[in-house]
Each structure stands twice: as structure tokens, then as C-alpha cells.
C-alpha positions as CSV (number, residue, x, y, z in Angstrom):
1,X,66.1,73.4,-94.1
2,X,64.2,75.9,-92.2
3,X,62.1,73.0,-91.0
4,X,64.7,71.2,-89.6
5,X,66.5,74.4,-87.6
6,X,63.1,75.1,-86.1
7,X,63.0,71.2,-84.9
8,X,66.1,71.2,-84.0
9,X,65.8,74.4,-81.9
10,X,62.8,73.0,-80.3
11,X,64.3,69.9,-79.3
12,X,67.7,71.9,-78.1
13,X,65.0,74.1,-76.0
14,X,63.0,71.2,-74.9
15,X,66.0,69.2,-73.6
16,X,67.3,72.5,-71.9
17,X,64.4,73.3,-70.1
18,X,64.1,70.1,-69.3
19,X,67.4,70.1,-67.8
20,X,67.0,73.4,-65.4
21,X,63.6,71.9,-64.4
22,X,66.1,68.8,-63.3
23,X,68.7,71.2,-61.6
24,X,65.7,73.1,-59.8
25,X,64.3,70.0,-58.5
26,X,67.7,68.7,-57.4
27,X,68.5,71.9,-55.6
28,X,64.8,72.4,-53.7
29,X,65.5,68.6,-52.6
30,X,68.8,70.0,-51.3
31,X,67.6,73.0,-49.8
32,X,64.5,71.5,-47.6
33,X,66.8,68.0,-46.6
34,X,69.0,71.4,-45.3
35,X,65.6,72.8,-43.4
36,X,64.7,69.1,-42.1
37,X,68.0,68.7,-41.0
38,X,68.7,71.6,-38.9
39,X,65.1,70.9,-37.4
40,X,65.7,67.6,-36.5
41,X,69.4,68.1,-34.8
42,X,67.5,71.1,-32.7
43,X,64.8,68.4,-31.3
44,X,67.5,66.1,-30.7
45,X,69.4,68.9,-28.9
46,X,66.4,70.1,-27.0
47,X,65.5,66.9,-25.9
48,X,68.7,65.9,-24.9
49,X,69.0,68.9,-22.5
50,X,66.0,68.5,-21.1
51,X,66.8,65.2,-19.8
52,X,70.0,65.9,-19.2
53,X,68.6,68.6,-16.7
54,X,65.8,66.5,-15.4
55,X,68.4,63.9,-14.3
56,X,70.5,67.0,-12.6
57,X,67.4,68.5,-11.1
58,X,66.1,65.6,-9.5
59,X,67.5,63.9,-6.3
60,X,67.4,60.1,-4.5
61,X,64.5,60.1,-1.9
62,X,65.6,61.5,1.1
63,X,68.7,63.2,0.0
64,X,66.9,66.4,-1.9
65,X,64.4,69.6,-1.3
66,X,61.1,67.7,-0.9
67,X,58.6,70.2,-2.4
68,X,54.5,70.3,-1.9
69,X,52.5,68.7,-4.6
70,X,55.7,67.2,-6.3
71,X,56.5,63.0,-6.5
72,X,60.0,64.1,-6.6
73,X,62.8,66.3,-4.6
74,X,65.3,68.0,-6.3
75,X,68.7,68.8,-6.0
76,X,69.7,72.6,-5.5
77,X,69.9,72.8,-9.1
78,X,66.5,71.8,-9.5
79,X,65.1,73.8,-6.8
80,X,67.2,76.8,-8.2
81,X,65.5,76.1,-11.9
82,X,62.5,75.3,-11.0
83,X,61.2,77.4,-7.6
84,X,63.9,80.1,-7.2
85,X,62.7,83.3,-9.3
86,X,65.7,81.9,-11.9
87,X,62.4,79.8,-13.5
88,X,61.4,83.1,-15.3
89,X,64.5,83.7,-16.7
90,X,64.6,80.1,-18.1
91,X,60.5,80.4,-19.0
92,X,61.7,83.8,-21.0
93,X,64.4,82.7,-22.8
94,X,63.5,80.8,-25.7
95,X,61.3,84.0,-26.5
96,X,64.0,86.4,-26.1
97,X,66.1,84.1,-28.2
98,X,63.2,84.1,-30.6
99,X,63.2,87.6,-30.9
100,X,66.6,87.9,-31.3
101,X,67.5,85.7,-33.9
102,X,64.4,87.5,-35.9
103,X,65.6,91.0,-35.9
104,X,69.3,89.8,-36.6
105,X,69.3,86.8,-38.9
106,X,69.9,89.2,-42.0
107,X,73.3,90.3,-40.7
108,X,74.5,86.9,-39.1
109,X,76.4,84.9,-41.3
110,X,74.7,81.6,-42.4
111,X,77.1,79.7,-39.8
112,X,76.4,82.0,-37.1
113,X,72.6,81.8,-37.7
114,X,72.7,78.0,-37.1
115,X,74.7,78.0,-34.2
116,X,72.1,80.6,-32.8
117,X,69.4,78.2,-33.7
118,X,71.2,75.2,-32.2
119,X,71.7,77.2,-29.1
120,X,67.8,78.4,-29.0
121,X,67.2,74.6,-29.5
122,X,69.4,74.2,-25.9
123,X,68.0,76.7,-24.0
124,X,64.1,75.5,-25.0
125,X,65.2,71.6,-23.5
126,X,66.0,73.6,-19.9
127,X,62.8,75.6,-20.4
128,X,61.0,72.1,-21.3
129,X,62.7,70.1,-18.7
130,X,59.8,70.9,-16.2
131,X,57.7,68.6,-18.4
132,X,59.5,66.0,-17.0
133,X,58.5,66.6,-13.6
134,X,54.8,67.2,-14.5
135,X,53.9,64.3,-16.8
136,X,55.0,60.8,-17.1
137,X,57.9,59.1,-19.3
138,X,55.2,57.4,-21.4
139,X,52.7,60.4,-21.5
140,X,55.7,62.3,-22.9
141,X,56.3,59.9,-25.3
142,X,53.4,58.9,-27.0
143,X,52.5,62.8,-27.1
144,X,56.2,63.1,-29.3
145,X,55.1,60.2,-31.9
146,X,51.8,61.8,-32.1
147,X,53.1,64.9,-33.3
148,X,55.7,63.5,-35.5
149,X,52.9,61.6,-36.8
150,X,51.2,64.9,-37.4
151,X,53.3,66.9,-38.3
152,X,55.2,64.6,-41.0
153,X,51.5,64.1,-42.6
154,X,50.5,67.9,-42.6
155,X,54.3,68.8,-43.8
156,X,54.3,66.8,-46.8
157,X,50.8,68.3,-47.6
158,X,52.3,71.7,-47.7
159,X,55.2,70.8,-49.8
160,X,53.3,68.6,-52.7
161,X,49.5,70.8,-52.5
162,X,49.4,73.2,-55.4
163,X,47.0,74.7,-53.9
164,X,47.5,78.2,-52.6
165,X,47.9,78.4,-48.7
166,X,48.6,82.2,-48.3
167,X,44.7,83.0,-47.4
168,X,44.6,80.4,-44.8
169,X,48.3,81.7,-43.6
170,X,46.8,84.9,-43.0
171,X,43.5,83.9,-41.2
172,X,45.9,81.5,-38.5
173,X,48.5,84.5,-37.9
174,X,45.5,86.5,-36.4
175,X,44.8,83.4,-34.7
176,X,47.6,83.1,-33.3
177,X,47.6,86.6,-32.7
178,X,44.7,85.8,-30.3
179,X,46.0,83.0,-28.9
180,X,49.0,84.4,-27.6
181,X,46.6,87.1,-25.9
182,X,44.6,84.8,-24.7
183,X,47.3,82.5,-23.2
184,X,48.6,85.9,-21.4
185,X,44.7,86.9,-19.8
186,X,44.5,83.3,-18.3
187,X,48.2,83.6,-16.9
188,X,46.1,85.6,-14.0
189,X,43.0,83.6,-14.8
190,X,44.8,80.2,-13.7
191,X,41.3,78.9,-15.4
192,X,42.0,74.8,-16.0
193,X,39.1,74.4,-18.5
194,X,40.2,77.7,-20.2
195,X,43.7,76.3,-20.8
196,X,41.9,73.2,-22.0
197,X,40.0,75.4,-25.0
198,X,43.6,77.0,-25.4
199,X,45.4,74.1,-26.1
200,X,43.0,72.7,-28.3
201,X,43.0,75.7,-30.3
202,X,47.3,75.6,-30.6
203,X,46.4,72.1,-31.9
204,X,45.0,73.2,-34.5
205,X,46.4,76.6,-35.2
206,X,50.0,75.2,-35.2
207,X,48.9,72.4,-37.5
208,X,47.9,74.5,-39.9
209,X,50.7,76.8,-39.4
210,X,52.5,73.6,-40.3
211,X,51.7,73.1,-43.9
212,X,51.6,77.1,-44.5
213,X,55.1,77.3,-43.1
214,X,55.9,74.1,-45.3
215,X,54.9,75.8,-48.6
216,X,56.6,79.4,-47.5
217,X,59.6,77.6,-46.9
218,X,59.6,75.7,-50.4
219,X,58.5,79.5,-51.8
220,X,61.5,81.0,-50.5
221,X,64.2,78.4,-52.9
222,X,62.2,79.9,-56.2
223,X,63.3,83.6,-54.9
224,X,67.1,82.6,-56.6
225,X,69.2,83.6,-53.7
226,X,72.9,82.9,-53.3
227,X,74.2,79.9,-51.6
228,X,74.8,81.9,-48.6
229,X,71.2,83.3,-48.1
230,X,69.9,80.2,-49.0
231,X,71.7,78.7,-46.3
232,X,70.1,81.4,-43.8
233,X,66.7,81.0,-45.2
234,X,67.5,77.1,-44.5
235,X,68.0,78.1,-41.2
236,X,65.6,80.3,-40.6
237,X,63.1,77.5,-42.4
238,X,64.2,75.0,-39.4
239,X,63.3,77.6,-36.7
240,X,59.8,77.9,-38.3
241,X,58.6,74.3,-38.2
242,X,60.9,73.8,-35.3
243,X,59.0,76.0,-33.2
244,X,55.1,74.4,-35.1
245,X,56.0,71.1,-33.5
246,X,57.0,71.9,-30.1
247,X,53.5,74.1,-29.9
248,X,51.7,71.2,-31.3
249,X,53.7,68.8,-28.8
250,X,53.2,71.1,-25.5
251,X,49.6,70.9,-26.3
252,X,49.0,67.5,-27.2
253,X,50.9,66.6,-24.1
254,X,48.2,68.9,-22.0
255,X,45.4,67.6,-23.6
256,X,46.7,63.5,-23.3
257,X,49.1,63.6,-20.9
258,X,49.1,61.5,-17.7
259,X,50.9,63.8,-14.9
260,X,52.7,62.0,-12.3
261,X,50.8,61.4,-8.6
């Protein structure tokens, strides 16, 4: 009899366990669908405005500011945007936003923190209209599928390795540590070939970034939260790898890009 209550028992425990692995499973699937979500509606959103803006900023041929250097004139929207000191504003907003939505996230409510994020995701597309003006239609494109590409290929390895990433996390957040500081130095440097080394670097930095992000992310379900800090760590998952592809994207698009004559 005693034979039978521990069998029983261990089948009872195996079909349990069984069944919260299921429910855990379920629920991380949930969870990062939320993250990819919210990351995807902010590119959409950023790349609407940004061609929304480009179309606002940029005039018929002989009807607009003509500017030196530039295929294009603008409207006084554009020229506002674009040459008036009102570009530093628009360059230094996404990081303000950044910063913001860092220091605050754990008093927003998980609604709020989205809209914040879907609102970041606007104010990068005016920041990133510029691009616009800069490179071509197709350059642009082919460097977006290229980082889709890439990052969809080093995201899944950072969800699925079992390997731990936290080592390598650590090593990339000094580089990219150095890299802001560098990026800052060659501000005054204006060095092209410099830049060049730079974005190479952000290529790679950000890719790793990508799968290390990816597995914090995925790290962050296990931790047992409620639904409503869940919800914000969803958020705040979608502002990390948000903000890995559009690093990996400017760069790509420096490093391929075709600009406009």
C-alpha cells in the first residue's frame, strides 16, 4: 500500500510540475510577444514620423530655402528643424527622454510607462528624419532589412542559448561606455575615418548588446512579479532592444549608405 501512495504521489508531483513548467512557458511566451510588441509599434511610430516630417520639411524646387551642399530645399519647417539652433533641441531629445523614462519608470504606472515609450518612439522619428535628407530611399532601406535580419538572428540566440551572457554584458557596457566618449571627442574632431572606426564598433557593440539584452529581458519574467510590474518590465524590455536596433541601424546606414548628390 505504501508502494502505491509513493507512486501515486510521484505521478500527482510529476504531472504538477509538469503543469507549472506549462504555465511558465505560456506566460514567458506572453510576456516577450508583450516586449516584441511594444518594440515593433515604436519602429513603426518612429518611422512614420520621420517621414511624415521629411515630407513637411522638404519643398517643390524653387518654392523653398535652397541650402549649400543639400539636393533639396526645405520649407520653413525644415529649415527651422534642421538649420535653426531648434536642431539641438530635436538631436537632445530622445536622450533626455531616455533619461527620463530611466529614473521614473518605477513610479509610472504600466500604462503611463508605454505611452512614455510610444512618445520617445515619436520624438526619435523627428530626430531621425535628417536621415532622410542625407541618404537615399533605397540606402535607407536595405540598411532597415539588414538590421532586422540581424537583429532577429542575434535575438533569438539570446532567448534560446543556455549559455550565460552576463560576462560578456559586462565587458560591452564598458564598451559602450567608451564609445559614447569617443563619439563625444570626435564631435570636435569632425574626423570622417574616425566616425568610420566608430560605427563599426556600435555594429558590433550593439549586436552584442542585443542578445545580452534578449536574455536579461527573458531573466526578468523568472523574478515572479505582479501583472503590473511585469507589464512595466515589458515596457521597459521594448525600450532596451528598441534603442539596440536603431544604434545598429544608424550605423549600418553610415557604413553602406549611399547619400544623396
Amino acid at each position: 500500500m505504501s508502494d502505491f501512495d509513493r507512486n501515486a504521489a510521484a505521478r500527482f508531483g510529476g504531472r504538477a510540475a509538469r503543469a507549472g513548467a506549462a504555465e511558465i512557458d505560456q506566460g514567458l511566451r506572453s510576456y516577450m510577444l508583450g516586449v516584441y510588441n511594444n518594440m515593433v509599434m515604436g519602429l513603426a511610430i518612429t518611422g512614420l514620423v520621420a517621414l511624415g516630417t521629411h515630407m513637411l520639411a522638404v519643398a517643390p524646387a524653387g518654392e523653398g530655402v535652397a541650402v549649400r551642399g543639400m539636393h533639396v530645399e526645405l520649407t520653413q519647417l525644415g529649415a527651422a528643424l534642421y538649420l535653426s539652433p531648434l536642431r539641438y533641441v530635436v538631436m537632445l531629445a530622445p536622450l533626455a527622454f531616455v533619461f527620463f523614462f530611466s529614473f521614473r519608470i518605477d513610479r509610472m504606472a504600466a500604462a503611463t510607462a508605454r505611452n512614455m515609450f510610444l512618445g520617445f518612439s515619436a520624438v526619435m522619428g523627428l530626430s531621425l528624419s535628417s536621415i532622410l535628407l542625407v541618404y537615399t530611399g533605397a540606402s535607407v532601406a536595405n540598411a532597415f532589412f539588414v538590421t532586422a535580419a540581424t537583429f532577429g538572428g542575434l535575438s533569438l540566440y539570446g532567448y534560446t542559448t543556455r549559455r550565460n551572457l552576463s560576462a560578456m554584458g559586462s565587458f560591452l557596457v564598458m564598451g559602450l561606455i567608451g564609445l559614447v566618449i569617443a563619439s563625444l571627442v570626435n564631435v570636435f574632431l569632425q574626423s570622417s575615418a574616425f566616425q568610420f572606426g566608430l560605427s563599426i564598433l556600435s555594429v558590433l557593440i550593439f549586436s552584442g548588446l542585443t542578445a545580452w539584452d534578449t536574455q536579461a529581458i527573458k531573466e526578468m519574467y523568472y523574478e515572479g512579479d505582479g501583472h503590473e510590474m511585469t507589464a512595466k518590465k515589458s515596457v521597459n524590455g521594448a525600450l532596451m532592444l528598441y534603442l539596440d536596433f536603431i544604434n545598429i541601424f544608424q550605423s549600418l546606414l553610415y557604413l553602406m549608405g549611399n547619400r544623396n548628390n
